[in-house]
C-alpha positions in Angstrom: -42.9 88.8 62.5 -42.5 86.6 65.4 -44.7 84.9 67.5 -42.7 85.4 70.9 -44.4 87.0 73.8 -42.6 89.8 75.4 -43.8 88.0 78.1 -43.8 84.1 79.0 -47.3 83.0 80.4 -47.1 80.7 83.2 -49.8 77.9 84.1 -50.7 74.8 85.6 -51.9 71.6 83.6 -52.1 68.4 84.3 -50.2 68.8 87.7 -46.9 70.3 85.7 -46.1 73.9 85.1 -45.9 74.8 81.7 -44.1 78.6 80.6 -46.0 79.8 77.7 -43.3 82.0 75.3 -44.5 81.5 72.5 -48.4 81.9 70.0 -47.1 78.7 68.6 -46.8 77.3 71.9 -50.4 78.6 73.3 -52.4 77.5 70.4 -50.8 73.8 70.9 -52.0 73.8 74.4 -55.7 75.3 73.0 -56.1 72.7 70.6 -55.2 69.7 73.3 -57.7 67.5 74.8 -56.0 68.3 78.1 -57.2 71.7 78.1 -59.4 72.2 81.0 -61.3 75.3 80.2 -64.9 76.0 78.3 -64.6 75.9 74.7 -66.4 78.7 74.1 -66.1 82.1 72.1 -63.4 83.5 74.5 -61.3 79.8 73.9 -62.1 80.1 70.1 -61.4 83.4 70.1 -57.5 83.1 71.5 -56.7 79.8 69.8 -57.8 81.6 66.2 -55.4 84.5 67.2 -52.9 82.5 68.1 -53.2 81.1 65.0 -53.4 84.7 63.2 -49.9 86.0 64.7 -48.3 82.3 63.0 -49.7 84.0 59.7 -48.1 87.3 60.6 -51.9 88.8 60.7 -51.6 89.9 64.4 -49.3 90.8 66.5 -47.8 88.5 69.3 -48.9 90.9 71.8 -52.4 90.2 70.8 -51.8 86.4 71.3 -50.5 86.8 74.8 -53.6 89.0 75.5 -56.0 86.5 74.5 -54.3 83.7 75.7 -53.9 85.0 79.5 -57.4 86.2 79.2 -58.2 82.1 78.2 -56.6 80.9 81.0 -57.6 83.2 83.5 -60.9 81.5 82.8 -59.6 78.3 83.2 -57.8 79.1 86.4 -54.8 77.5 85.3 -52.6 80.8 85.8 -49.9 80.4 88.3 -48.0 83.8 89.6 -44.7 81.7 89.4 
């Protein structure tokens, strides 16, 4: 199963753009210090799925969901 999104994720951090393709790729940005968004249930919620679809227990389709949902929070989505 692989953790590709059928769609890349695109946000701002730290002044750079950064395209998110990948589960791998989102739950490495999750688990920074950089990260500027609440770690609350919603940020627990998509780094542990993220971490799920690398075990092949959820789909990468789920990872993207959570993920955008994440950083919609964090207003770090660009439309870019």
């Amino acid at each position: 199963m692989s953790d590709l999104f059928d769609q890349p994720v695109s946000i701002r951090l730290n002044g750079g753009k950064h395209t998110v393709a990948t589960a791998s790729e989102a739950a490495e940005l999750l688990a920074s210090v950089d990260w500027p968004g609440e770690r609350g249930p919603t940020h627990r919620d998509a780094y542990e799925t993220c971490l799920k679809v690398l075990d092949g227990h959820r789909s990468a389709v789920d990872g993207r969901k959570r993920f955008f949902e994440v950083a919609g929070q964090a207003g770090v989505l660009t439309s870019d």
